[in-house]
Each structure stands twice: as C-alpha cells, then as structure tokens.
C-alpha positions, 0 to 999 in steps of 0.5 A: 500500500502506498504512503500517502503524501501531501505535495507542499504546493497544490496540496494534492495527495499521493496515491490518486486514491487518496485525492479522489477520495479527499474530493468526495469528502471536501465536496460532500462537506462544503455543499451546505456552507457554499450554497449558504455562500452563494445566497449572501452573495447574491444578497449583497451583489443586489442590495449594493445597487441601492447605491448606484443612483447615488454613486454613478448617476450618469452610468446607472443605467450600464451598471444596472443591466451589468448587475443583473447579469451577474445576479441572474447568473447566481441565482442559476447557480444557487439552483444547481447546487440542488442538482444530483450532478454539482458534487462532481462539477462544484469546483469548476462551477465555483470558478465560473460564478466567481469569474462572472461576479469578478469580470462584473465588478471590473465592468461596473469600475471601467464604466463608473470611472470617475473623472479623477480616475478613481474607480467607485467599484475599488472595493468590490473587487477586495470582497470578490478575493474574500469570497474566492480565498474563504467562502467557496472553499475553491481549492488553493490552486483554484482560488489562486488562479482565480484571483489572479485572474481577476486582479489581472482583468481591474488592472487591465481595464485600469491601463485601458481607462489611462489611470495615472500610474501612481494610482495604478501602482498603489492598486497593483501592490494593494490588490496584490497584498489582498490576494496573496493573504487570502491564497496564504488563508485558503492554503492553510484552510485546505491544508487543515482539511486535508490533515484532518480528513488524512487522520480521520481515514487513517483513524477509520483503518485503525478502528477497523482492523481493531474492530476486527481483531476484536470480533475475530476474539470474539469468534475464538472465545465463543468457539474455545467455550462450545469446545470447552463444553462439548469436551466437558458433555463429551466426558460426562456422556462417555461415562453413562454411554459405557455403562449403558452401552455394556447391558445393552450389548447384553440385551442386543445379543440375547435379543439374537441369541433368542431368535435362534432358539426360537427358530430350534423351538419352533422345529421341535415344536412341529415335530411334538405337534405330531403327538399332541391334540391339535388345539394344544399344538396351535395354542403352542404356536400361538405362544411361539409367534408372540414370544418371537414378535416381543423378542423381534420388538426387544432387538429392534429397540435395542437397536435404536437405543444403540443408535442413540447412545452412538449418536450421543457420542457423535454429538458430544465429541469435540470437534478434534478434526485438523483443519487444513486447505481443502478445495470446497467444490471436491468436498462437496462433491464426495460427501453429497454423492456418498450420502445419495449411495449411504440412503439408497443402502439405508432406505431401500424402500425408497428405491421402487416402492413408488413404482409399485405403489403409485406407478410413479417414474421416480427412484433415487437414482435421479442425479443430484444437482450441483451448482458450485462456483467455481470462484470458491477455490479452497477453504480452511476446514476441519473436512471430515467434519464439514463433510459429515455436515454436508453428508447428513443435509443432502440425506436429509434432503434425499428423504424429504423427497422421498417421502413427498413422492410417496404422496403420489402427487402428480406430475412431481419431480424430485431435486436436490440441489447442493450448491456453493457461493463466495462472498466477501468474507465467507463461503456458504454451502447450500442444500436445497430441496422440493421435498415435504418442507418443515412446518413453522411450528418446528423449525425453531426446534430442528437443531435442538438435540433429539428433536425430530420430525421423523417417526419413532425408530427412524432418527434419533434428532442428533444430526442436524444438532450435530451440523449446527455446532460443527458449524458453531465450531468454524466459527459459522452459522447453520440457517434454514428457510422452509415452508411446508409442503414445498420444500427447505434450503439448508445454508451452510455459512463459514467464515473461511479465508480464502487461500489457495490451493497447492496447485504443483505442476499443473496449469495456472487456474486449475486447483488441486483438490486435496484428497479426502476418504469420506467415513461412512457412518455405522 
C-alpha cells in the first residue's frame, strides 16, 4: 500500500486514491456552507445597487443591466447546487460564478470611472478575493488562479481607462497584498482539511482492523467455550454411554441369541405337534409367534437405543478434526454423492416402492444437482467434519423427497440441489430441496438435540444438532428457510479465508483438490 503524501504546493495527495477520495469528502462537506455562500452573495451583489443612483448617476443605467447579469447568473447557480450532478462539477462551477461576479465588478469600475480616475467599484473587487480565498472553499490552486485572474482583468481595464500610474501602482501592490493573504488563508484552510480528513481515514483503518481483531476474539472465545463444553458433555456422556452401552450389548445379543432358539423351538415344536391334540399344538404356536414378535420388538429397540447412545457420542465429541486447505467444490462433491449411495443402502424402500405403489417414474437414482462456483477455490476446514455436515443435509434432503413422492402427487419431480457461493468474507454451502418442507411450528426446534420430525425408530434428532455446532465450531452459522409442503434450503455459512490451493505442476487456474476418504457412518 502506498504512503500517502501531501505535495507542499497544490496540496494534492499521493496515491490518486487518496485525492479522489479527499474530493468526495471536501465536496460532500462544503455543499451546505457554499450554497449558504452563494445566497449572501447574491444578497449583497443586489442590495449594493441601492447605491448606484447615488454613486454613478450618469452610468446607472450600464451598471444596472451589468448587475443583473451577474445576479441572474447566481441565482442559476444557487439552483444547481440542488442538482444530483454539482458534487462532481462544484469546483469548476465555483470558478465560473466567481469569474462572472469578478469580470462584473471590473465592468461596473471601467464604466463608473470617475473623472479623477478613481474607480467607485475599488472595493468590490477586495470582497470578490474574500469570497474566492474563504467562502467557496475553491481549492488553493483554484482560488489562486482565480484571483489572479481577476486582479489581472481591474488592472487591465485600469491601463485601458489611462489611470495615472501612481494610482495604478498603489492598486497593483494593494490588490496584490489582498490576494496573496487570502491564497496564504485558503492554503492553510485546505491544508487543515486535508490533515484532518488524512487522520480521520487513517483513524477509520485503525478502528477497523481493531474492530476486527476484536470480533475475530470474539469468534475464538465463543468457539474455545462450545469446545470447552462439548469436551466437558463429551466426558460426562462417555461415562453413562459405557455403562449403558455394556447391558445393552447384553440385551442386543440375547435379543439374537433368542431368535435362534426360537427358530430350534419352533422345529421341535412341529415335530411334538405330531403327538399332541391339535388345539394344544396351535395354542403352542400361538405362544411361539408372540414370544418371537416381543423378542423381534426387544432387538429392534435395542437397536435404536444403540443408535442413540452412538449418536450421543457423535454429538458430544469435540470437534478434534485438523483443519487444513481443502478445495470446497471436491468436498462437496464426495460427501453429497456418498450420502445419495449411504440412503439408497439405508432406505431401500425408497428405491421402487413408488413404482409399485403409485406407478410413479421416480427412484433415487435421479442425479443430484450441483451448482458450485467455481470462484470458491479452497477453504480452511476441519473436512471430515464439514463433510459429515454436508453428508447428513443432502440425506436429509434425499428423504424429504422421498417421502413427498410417496404422496403420489402428480406430475412431481424430485431435486436436490447442493450448491456453493463466495462472498466477501465467507463461503456458504447450500442444500436445497422440493421435498415435504418443515412446518413453522418446528423449525425453531430442528437443531435442538433429539428433536425430530421423523417417526419413532427412524432418527434419533442428533444430526442436524450435530451440523449446527460443527458449524458453531468454524466459527459459522447453520440457517434454514422452509415452508411446508414445498420444500427447505439448508445454508451452510463459514467464515473461511480464502487461500489457495497447492496447485504443483499443473496449469495456472486449475486447483488441486486435496484428497479426502469420506467415513461412512455405522
């Protein structure tokens, strides 16, 4: 970045930057006080001719037309100030108002020119200076010329007219006295100006970049405490998991061990039935079949208590993944495809049962929409847990089609869109799909830990709790905007610095993804 510098002379900055931004600044602050300017110099300029009848009867008529002139040609500019584009043109417009009024004095004493060669208009010309110097806030350089500009038109108009040269010089070192104390008066104004503007931006910088040390303080103290938490919730649910997890296995494999001594019971029991009254035989069986569904009932909420307990694992575990460069559009891209194969495996009924029960042409086979841009590039993340993130939106969203095409709705088309976008700080993953929706009523509590919205046995309502504090983690956020019946956007927001990526040998513009083996969840 370049240092900026104030030229000594025309006070102009150093990088052209820094001027444009000091001109946008100068301007928007002076625009009241010059429209306030030009008004008392209309007001002047008009009172004044009051006391042309007396001062100059025998040119009032020539000074009259020259003063409403000049008036005229304030009051238009009095009206552009209004105008959406005199911010731009205010200095050159200031310079034409200044140069008419002054041009207009410098008429009034050519025409006013008393016998003696004494001009009735002298001090009009030192107000003209005053007004160029302080109240137009013209920069230094401007004013300057324009000044001289002026001076150089009375005194051209002295020669002209034959003044005596004694008063023709008394003139020159007056009027030059005057204008050299009103360049050394707006010098040391718009040097002020300019100072102060330079220590204001530069204060700006400076509260910026604390302000953003601070929330980047902020940001790591909030996630030191949800790790600290989650590490303290990890230690307490490893505890009480343990001693839940060791009976349950007991439960579990005697649920099994079980069903195989049924299966033995039920062969003796046909063999018996050969000897046993029929009544007595069906009575048996009936007893085997409740006996085998209590037992069927055991392992399969033995099994849901184990997939809870797991979860709860999952859930309380900190965040303990190394976070390195990752390109985002690959990490996407492997986790949202393994999660479309993980819930064809896992809900195989999805798979089908449409075309048998509602003839419609719909399976999970359908390709999941990616939209990512490519202006992401790579990310700092811990992957396998973003990956887990992404992994359970898209399943999510491949249910929430599916169970909207089981509705047998016609004409519907199932999608899932998982796409990606950069913004100025962030990177955002977002899932988007047209499937049952949430209802508004629940979507306050769908990242609360085992909430769910689906039926008893098919979720434990730890996933999306599980995503929001990886996201928390990242120093992230996880959002969701939904109406029911039509489908939901999970949004993914991190504010990852954008890095790039290892590129090695290829070819400029092409990233190398960073490889990563998903982990299937058990």
């Amino acid at each position: 970045m370049d240092t900026p510098r104030l030229h000594p002379l025309t006070l102009r900055f150093t990088p052209t930057s820094l001027e444009a931004a000091f001109g946008e600044d100068y301007t928007r602050r002076s625009l009241l006080l010059v429209r306030w300017a030009l008004v008392l110099g209309l007001v002047q300029y008009a009172t004044f001719g009051i006391l042309d009848p007396l001062m100059v009867p025998d040119s009032f008529e020539a000074v009259r037309v020259i003063r409403i002139g000049v008036c005229a040609f304030l009051g238009l500019a009095i009206g552009y100030t209004f105008a959406p584009s005199f911010p731009r043109r205010m200095q050159p417009v200031l310079a034409s108002v200044a140069l008419v009024g002054g041009f207009g004095v410098v008429a009034m004493t050519a025409v006013a020119q008393s016998p003696n060669g004494y001009y009735d208009y002298y001090a009009g010309v030192m107000l003209l200076l005053v007004y160029v110097h302080v109240l137009l806030r013209l920069r230094f350089v401007v004013a300057s010329a324009v000044g001289a500009v002026i001076i150089g038109a009375y005194l051209a108009a002295a020669v002209l007219e034959r003044t005596p040269g004694a008063l023709l010089l008394n003139d020159v070192l007056f009027l030059t006295s005057v204008n050299f104390s009103g360049m050394v008066a707006s010098y040391a104004l718009e040097r002020y100006a300019r100072i102060e503007f330079l220590r204001a931006r530069q204060q700006a910088e400076s509260n910026a970049v604390l302000t953003d040390a601070l929330n980047r303080l902020r940001t790591t103290q909030a996630q030191l405490v949800q790790q600290e938490k989650m590490a303290g919730l990890g230690r307490l649910t490893a505890g009480i998991a343990h001693e839940i997890k060791n009976p349950l296995n007991f439960v579990n494999n005697f649920a099994q061990l079980s069903q195989e001594l049924l299966d033995e019971i039920r062969e003796a029991v046909e063999r018996a039935c050969e000897a046993m009254p029929s009544a007595a035989c069906d009575e048996v069986k009936t007893l085997m079949a409740d006996l085998r569904d209590n037992v069927g009932r055991i392992e399969e909420h033995g099994r849901r208590a184990d997939a809870i307990v797991q979860g709860m694992l999952e859930h309380a575990r900190p965040a303990s993944g190394e976070r390195r460069s990752i390109d985002l559009a690959h990490l996407v891209t492997e986790f949202a495809t393994l999660a479309r194969e993980s819930v064809q495996v896992r809900h195989p009924e999805c798979v089908g049962r449409f075309d048998l029960d509602f003839d419609l042409d719909f399976d999970l086979d359908f390709d999941l929409d990616f939209d990512l841009d490519p202006e992401v590039g790579a990310v700092v993340v811990a992957p396998q847990e973003i990956g887990r993130v992404v992994m359970n939106l898209v399943g999510n969203a491949l249910l929430a089609v599916c169970e909207r095409a089981a509705r047998g709705e016609a004409g519907y088309v199932p999608a899932v869109t998982v796409r990606t976008r950069r913004g100025p700080s962030v990177v955002t993953v977002e899932v988007a799909d047209n499937g049952v929706g949430i209802p508004a009523d629940v979507q306050d509590r769908i990242f609360e830990p085992f909430f769910t919205t689906r039926p008893t046995g098919q979720g434990t309502g730890l996933g999306l709790s599980l995503a929001a504090d990886v996201a928390a983690v990242h120093g992230g956020t996880l959002t969701v905007e939904s109406r029911e019946g039509e489908g939901a956007t999970f949004t993914l927001t991190l504010p990852t610095p954008i890095v790039t990526p290892d590129r090695g040998p290829r070819p400029s513009g092409e990233a190398r993804p960073v490889p990563v083996r998903p982990t299937v969840p058990a």
